[in-house]
Each structure stands twice: as C-alpha cells, then as structure tokens.
C-alpha positions in Angstrom: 34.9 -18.8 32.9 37.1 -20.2 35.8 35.8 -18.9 39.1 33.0 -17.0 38.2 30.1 -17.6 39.8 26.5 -16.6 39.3 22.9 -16.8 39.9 21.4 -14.3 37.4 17.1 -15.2 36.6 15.5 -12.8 33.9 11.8 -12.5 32.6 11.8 -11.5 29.8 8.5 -10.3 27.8 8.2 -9.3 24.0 5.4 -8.8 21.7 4.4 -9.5 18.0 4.4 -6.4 15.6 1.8 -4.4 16.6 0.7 -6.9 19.1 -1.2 -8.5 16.1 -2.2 -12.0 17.7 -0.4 -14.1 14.7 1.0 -17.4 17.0 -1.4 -19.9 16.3 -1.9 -22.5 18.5 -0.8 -24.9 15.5 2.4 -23.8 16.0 2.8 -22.0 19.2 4.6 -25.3 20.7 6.7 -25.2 18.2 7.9 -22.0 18.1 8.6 -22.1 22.3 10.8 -25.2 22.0 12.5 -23.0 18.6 13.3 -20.4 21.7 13.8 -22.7 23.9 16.5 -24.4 21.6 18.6 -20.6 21.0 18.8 -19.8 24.3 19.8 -23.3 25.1 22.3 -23.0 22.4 23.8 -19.8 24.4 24.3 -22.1 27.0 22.0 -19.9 28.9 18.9 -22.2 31.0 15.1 -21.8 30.2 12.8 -22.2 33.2 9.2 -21.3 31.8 8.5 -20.2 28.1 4.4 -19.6 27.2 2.3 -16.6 26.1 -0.3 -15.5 24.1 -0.9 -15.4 20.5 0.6 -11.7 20.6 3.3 -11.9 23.0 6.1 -14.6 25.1 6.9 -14.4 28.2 10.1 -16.1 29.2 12.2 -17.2 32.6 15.6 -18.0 32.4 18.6 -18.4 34.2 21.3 -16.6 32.6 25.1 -16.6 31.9 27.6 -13.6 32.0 29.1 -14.9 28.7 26.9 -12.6 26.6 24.4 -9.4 27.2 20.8 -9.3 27.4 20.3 -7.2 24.4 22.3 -9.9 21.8 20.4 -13.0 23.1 17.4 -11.2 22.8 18.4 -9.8 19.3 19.4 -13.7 18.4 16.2 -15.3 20.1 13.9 -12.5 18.2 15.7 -12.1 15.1 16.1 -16.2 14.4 12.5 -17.0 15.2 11.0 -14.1 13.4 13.1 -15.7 10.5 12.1 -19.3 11.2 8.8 -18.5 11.5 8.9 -16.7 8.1 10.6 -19.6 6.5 7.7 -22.0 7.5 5.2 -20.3 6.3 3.4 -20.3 9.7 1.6 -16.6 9.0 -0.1 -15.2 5.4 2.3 -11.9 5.9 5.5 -11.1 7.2 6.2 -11.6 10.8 8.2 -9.7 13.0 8.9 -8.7 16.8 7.7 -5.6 18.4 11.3 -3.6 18.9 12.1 -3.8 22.5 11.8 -6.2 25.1 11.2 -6.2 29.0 13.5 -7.9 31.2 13.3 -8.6 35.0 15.4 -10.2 37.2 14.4 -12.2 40.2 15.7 -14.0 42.9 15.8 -17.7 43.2 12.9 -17.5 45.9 10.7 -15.7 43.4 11.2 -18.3 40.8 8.2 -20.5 41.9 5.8 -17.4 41.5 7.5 -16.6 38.3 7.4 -20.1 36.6 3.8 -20.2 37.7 2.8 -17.0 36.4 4.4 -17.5 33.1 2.7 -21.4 32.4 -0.7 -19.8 33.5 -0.7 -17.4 30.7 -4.0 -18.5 29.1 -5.6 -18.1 32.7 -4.1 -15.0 33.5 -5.4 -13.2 30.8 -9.0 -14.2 30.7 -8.7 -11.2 33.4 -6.2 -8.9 32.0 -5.1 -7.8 28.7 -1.4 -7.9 27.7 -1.4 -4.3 27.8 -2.7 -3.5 31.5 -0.2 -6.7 32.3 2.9 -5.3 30.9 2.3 -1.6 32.3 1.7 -3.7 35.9 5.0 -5.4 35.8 7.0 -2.1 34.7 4.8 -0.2 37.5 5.9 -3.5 40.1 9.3 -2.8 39.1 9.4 1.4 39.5 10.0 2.0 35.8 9.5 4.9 34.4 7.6 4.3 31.4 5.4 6.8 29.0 2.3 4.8 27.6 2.5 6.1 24.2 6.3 4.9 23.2 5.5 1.4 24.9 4.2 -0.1 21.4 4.8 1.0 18.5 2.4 1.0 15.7 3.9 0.5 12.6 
C-alpha cells in the first residue's frame, strides 16, 4: 500500500478449549514458532509469543492489509489443525472461541514484551482466569464472567 503508514501493536490472548492445559512443554516451542510462522506469513511482525499450557499470549505489530478477526481465525484455525495432524494431544484439540486483543503504543511495548516472556513467572501468582478478567478491567471492558469461557 503506497503511502500508508502505520504503527498498529496488538496483544492478543486466547485459550485452549475449556482452558484444558493440553500444550506440553514437548511441543510448546514448536507450536509458538508454528504461530510465529502464520503471522509472519501475513506479513504482519511477532514481538513476543509464550503462554501457558492452557493459553498464548501474543505481541505483534500489525498491518492494515487484513482484520484482526481473519488472522486470528487463520493463526487459530491452522494450528489447531497442525496440532491435530501431529498427534501432539490423545483427543482433539481446539481453541476456546474468542480472543482478546489490545493495542498498545510503542512506549508500552517494553512492558508488554516482558510481561508476555515471563509467563511462567507471572502465574506462579495469578491464574489465567484472574489475569485475563485484569487486563479486560485495565482496558474498561465490559465483560460478564459467565460468557468469558465457554464450557463445552
């Protein structure tokens, strides 16, 4: 796009199914540079990409060439099936529906990146749950507990 100019950063945070801890540590590296790769393949730029074994959290600088909700749909969907194709969990795997995305400005990105590779750390002292309804609370979302995950 000639002359279009942009600095758009997104967090983005999704969870497994039922927030069922299934990403192995076996694999977890694996399946971050599997992201890491449709994202990159979007042409869009990963910063920071870790999580937990029942959710990712991501930092990205985006392009304007495509919406939020069809990467997203592409990064879910494809590793949901790649996962599935190598066998990496004894049932099927899938995404939580839904996503949270933030953006931030470029003199936030420090914190972010930081907060994102200290995942591990960060929740020997909080669980995903109390962490997720923080950030959408940080952010003034409106937000009713009870349609934030979905049991299936």
């Amino acid at each position: 796009m000639a002359n279009t100019f942009t600095q758009i950063h997104i967090h983005t945070v999704f969870a497994v199914q039922n927030r069922i801890s299934l990403i192995s540590e076996n694999w977890e590296t694996r399946l971050y540079q599997y992201i890491t790769g449709i994202i990159q393949n979007h042409e869009h730029k990963v910063l920071a990409i870790n999580g937990m074994p029942d959710h990712v959290h991501i930092i990205f600088g985006m392009r304007p060439t495509q919406s939020l909700s069809e990467l997203l749909q592409d990064v879910k969907g494809d590793s949901s099936r790649w996962i599935n194709e190598n066998k990496f969990t004894s049932g099927k795997f899938s995404w939580q529906e839904g996503y949270g995305a933030f953006s931030y400005s470029k003199s936030q990105l420090n914190a972010v990146i930081k907060y994102i590779n200290n995942q591990k750390k960060h929740h020997t002292k909080i669980s995903f749950i109390e962490e997720y309804t923080k950030i959408l609370s940080d952010f003034n979302i409106n937000f009713d507990e009870k349609y934030i995950f979905k049991i299936v």
